[in-house]
C-alpha positions in Angstrom: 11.3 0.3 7.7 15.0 -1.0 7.4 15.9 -4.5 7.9 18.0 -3.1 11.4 14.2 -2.0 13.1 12.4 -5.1 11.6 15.3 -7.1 13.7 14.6 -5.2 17.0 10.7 -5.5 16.8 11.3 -9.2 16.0 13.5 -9.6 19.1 10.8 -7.7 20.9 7.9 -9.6 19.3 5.8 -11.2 20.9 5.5 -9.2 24.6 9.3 -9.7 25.1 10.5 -6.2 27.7 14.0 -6.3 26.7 17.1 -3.7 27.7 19.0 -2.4 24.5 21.9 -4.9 25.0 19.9 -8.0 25.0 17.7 -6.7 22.2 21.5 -6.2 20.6 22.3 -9.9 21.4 19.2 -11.6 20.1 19.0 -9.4 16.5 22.9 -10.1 16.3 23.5 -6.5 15.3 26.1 -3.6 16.4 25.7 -1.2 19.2 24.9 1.9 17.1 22.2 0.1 14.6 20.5 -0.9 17.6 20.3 2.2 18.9 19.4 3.8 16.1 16.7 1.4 15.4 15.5 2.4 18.9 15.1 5.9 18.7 13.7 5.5 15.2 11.2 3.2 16.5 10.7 5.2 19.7 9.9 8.0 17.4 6.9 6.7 15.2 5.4 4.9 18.2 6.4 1.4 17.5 8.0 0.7 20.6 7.8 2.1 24.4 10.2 2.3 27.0 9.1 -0.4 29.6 9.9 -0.6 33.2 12.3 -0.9 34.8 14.1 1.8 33.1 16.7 0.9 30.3 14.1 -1.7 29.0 12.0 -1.4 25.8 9.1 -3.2 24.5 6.6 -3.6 21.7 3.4 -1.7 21.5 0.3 -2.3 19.2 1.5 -0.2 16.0 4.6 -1.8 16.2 3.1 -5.6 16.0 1.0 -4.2 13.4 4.0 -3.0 11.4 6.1 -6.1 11.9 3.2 -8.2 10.4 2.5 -6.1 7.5 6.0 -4.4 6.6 8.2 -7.6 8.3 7.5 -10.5 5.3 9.7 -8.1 3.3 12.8 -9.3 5.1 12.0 -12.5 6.0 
């Protein structure tokens, strides 16, 4: 896991549905990491898009993975 998807499951940590520009704001990093990070995430099932549309939020696997994987960057 890079330190760019440890920041978005951190802004999305605990049950926190956030769209892609506030997720963005709160791990202070650029457009295209975030994005990235969300369709990486997206991809392995550590995140789910939430509704309303645009909005994304953390699903089991992915609070599992920030616990164990996340005191790396921390």
């Amino acid at each position: 896991m890079t330190p760019a998807e440890v920041a978005v499951l951190a802004a999305l940590h605990p049950d926190n549905v956030l769209t892609a520009a506030q997720i963005q704001q709160a791990s202070t990093l650029t457009t295209w990491r975030t994005r990235n990070a969300l369709a990486q995430l997206e991809s392995r099932g550590l995140i789910i898009p939430s509704h309303p549309r645009g909005r994304w939020r953390i699903s089991p696997r992915g609070r599992a993975a920030l616990m164990t994987k996340g005191r790396r960057f921390a």
